[in-house]
N, C-alpha and C positions, 0 to 999 in steps of 0.2 A: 504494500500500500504506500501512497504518497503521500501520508498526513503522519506529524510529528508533533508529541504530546507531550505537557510536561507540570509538573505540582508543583504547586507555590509553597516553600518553604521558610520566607522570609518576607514581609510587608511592614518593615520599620518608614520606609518613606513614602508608602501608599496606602496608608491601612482601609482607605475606602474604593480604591481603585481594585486589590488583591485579597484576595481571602485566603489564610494560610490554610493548606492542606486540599487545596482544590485543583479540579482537574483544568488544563488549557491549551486549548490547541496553538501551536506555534504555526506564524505563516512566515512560509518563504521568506527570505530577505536579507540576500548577499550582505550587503553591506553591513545593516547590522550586526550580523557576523562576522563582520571584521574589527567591529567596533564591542566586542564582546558583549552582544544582546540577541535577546528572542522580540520578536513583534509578536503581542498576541491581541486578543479580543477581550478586552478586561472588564470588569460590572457594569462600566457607561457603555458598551455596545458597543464603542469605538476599537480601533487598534493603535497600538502604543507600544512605543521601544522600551525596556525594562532588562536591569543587568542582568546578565545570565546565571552571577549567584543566587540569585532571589525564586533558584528554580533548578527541578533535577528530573532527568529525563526519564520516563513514563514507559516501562517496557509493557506495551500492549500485547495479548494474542491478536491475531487479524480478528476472528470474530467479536470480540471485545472492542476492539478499535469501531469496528464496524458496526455494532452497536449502541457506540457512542456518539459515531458521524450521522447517523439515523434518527439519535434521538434528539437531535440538534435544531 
């Protein structure tokens, strides 16, 4: 699958934007990847660059994954 996930395990300087312990889909985006960040889709519905410690990558099964892009 092409979707990459990941739980917030840190929300000191977003605590309304990030909810600790929750799931997020990361989107694409080189650059912030360079710049050590994931873009994801945070509480305001919006997407937003966010350090990449503030999160740890999300080993899904594909049907799990796919259960989650579903329930979206």
């Amino acid at each position: 699958m092409n979707h990459s996930f990941v739980i917030c395990i840190k929300n000191d300087e977003f605590p309304v934007s990030l909810e600790k312990r929750k799931l997020y889909q990361v989107i694409l985006d080189v650059e912030a990847e360079i710049h050590n960040q994931y873009r994801i889709i945070d509480e305001s519905g919006e997407d937003y660059l966010y350090p990449r410690e503030y999160f740890v990558e999300a080993d899904l099964s594909d049907s799990t994954e796919q259960a989650v892009i579903e329930a979206a």
